[in-house]
Every structure is written in C-alpha cells, then in structure tokens.
LOLO-811755 format. One record per residue (C-alpha): residue in one letter; x, y, z. Coordinates in steps of 0.1 Angstrom, whole numbers, padded with zeros to 4 digits, always signed. Layout:
N
aXYZ ...
***
This chain:
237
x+0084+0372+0048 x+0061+0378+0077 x+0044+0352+0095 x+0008+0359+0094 x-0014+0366+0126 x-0044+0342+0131 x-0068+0374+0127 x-0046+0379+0088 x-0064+0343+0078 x-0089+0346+0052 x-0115+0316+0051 x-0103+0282+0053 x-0101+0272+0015 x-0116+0290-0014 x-0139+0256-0021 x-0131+0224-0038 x-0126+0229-0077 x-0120+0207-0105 x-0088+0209-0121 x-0079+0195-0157 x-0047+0169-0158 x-0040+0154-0192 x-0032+0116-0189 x-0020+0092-0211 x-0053+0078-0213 x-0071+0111-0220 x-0083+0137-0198 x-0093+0138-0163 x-0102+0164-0131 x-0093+0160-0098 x-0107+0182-0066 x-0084+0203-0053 x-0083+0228-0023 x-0064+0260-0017 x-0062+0279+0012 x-0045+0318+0012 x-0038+0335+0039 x-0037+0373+0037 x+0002+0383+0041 x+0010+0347+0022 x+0049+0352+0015 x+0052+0314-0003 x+0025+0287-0014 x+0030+0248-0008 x+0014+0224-0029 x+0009+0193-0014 x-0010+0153-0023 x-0012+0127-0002 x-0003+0093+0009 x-0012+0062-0008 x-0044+0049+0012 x-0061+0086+0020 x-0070+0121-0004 x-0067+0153-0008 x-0093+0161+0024 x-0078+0135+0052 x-0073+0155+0082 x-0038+0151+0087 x-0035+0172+0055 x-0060+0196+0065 x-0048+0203+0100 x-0012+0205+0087 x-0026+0233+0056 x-0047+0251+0083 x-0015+0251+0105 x+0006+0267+0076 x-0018+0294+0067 x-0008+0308+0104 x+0029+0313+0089 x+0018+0326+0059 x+0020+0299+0036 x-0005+0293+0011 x-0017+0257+0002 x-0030+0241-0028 x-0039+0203-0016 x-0051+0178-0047 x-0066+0145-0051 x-0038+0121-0073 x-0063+0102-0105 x-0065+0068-0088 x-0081+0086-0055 x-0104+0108-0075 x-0118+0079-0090 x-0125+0064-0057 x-0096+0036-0057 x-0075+0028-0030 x-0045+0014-0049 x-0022+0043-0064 x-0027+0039-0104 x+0005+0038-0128 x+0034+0064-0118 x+0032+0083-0154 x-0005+0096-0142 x+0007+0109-0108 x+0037+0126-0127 x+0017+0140-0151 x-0009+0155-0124 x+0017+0169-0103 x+0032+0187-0132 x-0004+0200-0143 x-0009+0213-0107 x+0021+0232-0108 x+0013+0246-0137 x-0016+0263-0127 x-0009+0269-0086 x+0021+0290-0104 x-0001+0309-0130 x-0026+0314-0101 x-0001+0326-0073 x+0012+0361-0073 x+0041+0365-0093 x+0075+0357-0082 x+0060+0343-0056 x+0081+0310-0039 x+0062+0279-0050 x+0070+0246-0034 x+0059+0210-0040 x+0053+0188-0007 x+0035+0150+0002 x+0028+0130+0022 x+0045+0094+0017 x+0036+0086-0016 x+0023+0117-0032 x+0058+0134-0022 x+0078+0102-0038 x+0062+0111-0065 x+0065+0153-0066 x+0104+0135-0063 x+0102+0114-0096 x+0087+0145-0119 x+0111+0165-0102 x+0143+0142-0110 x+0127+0134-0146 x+0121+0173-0157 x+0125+0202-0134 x+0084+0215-0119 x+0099+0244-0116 x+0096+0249-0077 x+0115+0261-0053 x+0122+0229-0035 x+0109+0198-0018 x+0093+0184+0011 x+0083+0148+0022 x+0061+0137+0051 x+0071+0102+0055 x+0095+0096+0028 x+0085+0054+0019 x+0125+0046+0013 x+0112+0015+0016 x+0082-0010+0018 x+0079-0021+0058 x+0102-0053+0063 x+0121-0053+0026 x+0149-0023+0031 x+0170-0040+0001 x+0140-0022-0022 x+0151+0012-0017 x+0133+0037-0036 x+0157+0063-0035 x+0180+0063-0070 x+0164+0096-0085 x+0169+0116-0056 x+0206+0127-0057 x+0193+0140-0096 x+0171+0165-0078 x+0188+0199-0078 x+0166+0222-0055 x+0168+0217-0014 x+0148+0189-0001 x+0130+0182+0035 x+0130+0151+0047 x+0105+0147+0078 x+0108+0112+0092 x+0091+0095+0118 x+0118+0074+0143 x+0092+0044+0143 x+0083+0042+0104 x+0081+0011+0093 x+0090+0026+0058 x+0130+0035+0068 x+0144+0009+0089 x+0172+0005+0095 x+0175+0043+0101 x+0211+0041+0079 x+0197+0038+0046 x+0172+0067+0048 x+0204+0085+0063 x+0226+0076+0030 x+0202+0088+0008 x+0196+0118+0024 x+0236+0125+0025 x+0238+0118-0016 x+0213+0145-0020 x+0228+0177-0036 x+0210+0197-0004 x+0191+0181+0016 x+0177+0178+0052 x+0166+0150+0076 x+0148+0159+0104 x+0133+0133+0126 x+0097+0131+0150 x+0110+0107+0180 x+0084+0080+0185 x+0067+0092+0154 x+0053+0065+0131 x+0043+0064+0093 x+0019+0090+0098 x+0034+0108+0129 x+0018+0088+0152 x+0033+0082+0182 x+0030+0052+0207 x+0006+0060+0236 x-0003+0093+0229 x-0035+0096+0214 x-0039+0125+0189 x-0068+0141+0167 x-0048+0131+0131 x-0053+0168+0126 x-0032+0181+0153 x-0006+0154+0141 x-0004+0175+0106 x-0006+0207+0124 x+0023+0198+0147 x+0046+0196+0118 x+0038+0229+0102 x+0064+0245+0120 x+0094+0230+0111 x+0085+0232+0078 x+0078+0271+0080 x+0109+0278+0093 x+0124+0252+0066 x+0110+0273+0035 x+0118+0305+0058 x+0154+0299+0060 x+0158+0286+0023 x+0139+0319+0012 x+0170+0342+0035 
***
C-alpha cells in the first residue's frame, strides 16, 4: 500500500458524470467526481455537508490531498443539492443514493480493492444510517464533522445507530464545533462504538476552521488528508 508520489497523479478527476439513484419517488442522477491516482491502494467515497456539494473546495482540496497517498476518490452530489436546494430532502433519498454510489464506485474499482464511505457533517451522518440499517459493504467509516448534535440543543443527540455499525469508524472533530458540545457526549458515543476513533483539530470549528487563522477552505480539507491516510493505512495492516 504505497503512498503515491505527486509525479504518480493522473489528472485531477476523470470529469463530472451523471450517475442513476433509484428513489422512492422515481429515478434521479446526481454529478459525481472521481479522481485515481496511479498506484491507488484504496478508494474513499465521500458527500458533503448539509449547505454545500459535491464541488465545495473543502471537499476538493481534501480529494486532491488524498490522491498524493494513493487514495482514490469518488465525491457525489446527495438529490436535494442536485436539484439546486439548500435544505437536505427526506433521509430515505440520501440512503438510497449512498447505497447506489457504492454500488457502482465498487463495480468500477479494481477488484478487491478497499472501498470506504466518508462525509462531511451530514453526508457522513448519513453513510452512518445506511450503514447501521443494511451493511454498504465497505471497509469502514469516516466523518468530517460528525453533527452529534444541532448547535445549542445537546439533549438531541443523533448518535443511537452508531454502536449497530460493525466496521471501524473515524471520527474527526473540530474542538470548537458548535455541533458536539459539551465534548462528553461526542466522547460516549464514540466509546459505545464497536471500533471506533476520535481524533480532534484543536481550535477547529464545524468546518475545520480555526479562530484567527485565515485559510483557503481548500487547504482546510487538504490538511486533514493525512490523518485519514494513515487511518485507512493502519486498518488495511
């Protein structure tokens, strides 16, 4: 499991395509991206949070960032964000697409090869509830910004389903989110996790932010890429 050499990247993505997802309500396509480096040794599927897509450049830093280790990506636009809304649509849809994604990321990566599902905020709350509901199939999971919470109401925890979830879990957690205050509860539902791991961004915020440090949002993503190589490195040993 080699981690590729900047000159081993092949262009940035392969171009935005179109990707089926049965719904409830019929059929839809959302745009999705993949990006594979040339020595790939895993691939990482990966949505995004609530208010952004598939193309914010958090997401794309953080993908461009991975291809330097040798992870794949495959980042996708959830129903609600494809069809321009801001507000996520019902949880059944984003279930259903992350399943459909899987689906195809696996039939189109080589075989055997390690396939995980990641998100930030949202979109990795939901990889969480297909996951606890039915098995993807993946290797494991990893959250940018798990949302335990909404800001200012930690008695709605969000976190039931994910002691259910069998295959290791990341959590990456910003010090300052809003989203897990107090610190504890996050903390508890990490530990109730069959294997799981918390790793926290001092000062970071919802999005990684940090106080008084003024960042591209692209090098915010990017600067998270390594602790989640050496994450689906070490689970891989």
């Amino acid at each position: 499991m080699p981690a590729s050499s900047e000159g081993e990247i092949s262009s940035a993505t392969a171009g935005v395509e179109r990707w089926p997802v049965a719904l409830p309500t019929g059929e839809v396509k959302v745009s999705v991206a993949s990006q594979r480096p040339t020595a790939a040794w895993a691939t990482l599927v990966l949505a995004h949070g609530a208010g952004a897509g598939f193309d914010h450049p958090f997401l794309v830093g953080f993908a461009d960032a991975l291809a330097h280790a040798g992870i794949a990506t495959v980042r996708f636009n959830l129903p609600y964000r494809e069809a321009g809304r801001r507000m996520p649509g019902p949880a059944a849809h984003a279930i259903a697409t992350w399943r459909a994604v899987i689906d195809r990321a696996r039939g189109e990566a080589p075989a055997g090869e390690p396939l995980w599902a990641a998100g930030k905020s949202y979109g990795g709350r939901m990889a969480s509830m297909a996951e606890a509901e039915r098995p993807l199939g993946i290797t494991g999971l990893v959250y940018l910004g798990y949302p335990l919470h909404p800001p200012g109401d930690p008695a709605k925890e969000r976190a039931e389903h994910l002691p259910r979830i069998a295959v290791p879990q990341l959590f990456v957690e910003g010090t300052n989110d809003p989203f897990v205050v107090p610190h504890e509860g996050l903390e508890r539902a990490v530990f109730a996790c069959q294997d799981a791991q918390l790793t926290w961004i001092e000062g970071g915020g919802h999005s990684f932010e940090v106080k008084g440090r003024k960042r591209p949002a692209e090098d915010v993503g990017a600067a998270l890429a390594p602790l989640v190589a050496d994450f689906l490195r070490a689970r891989l040993l």
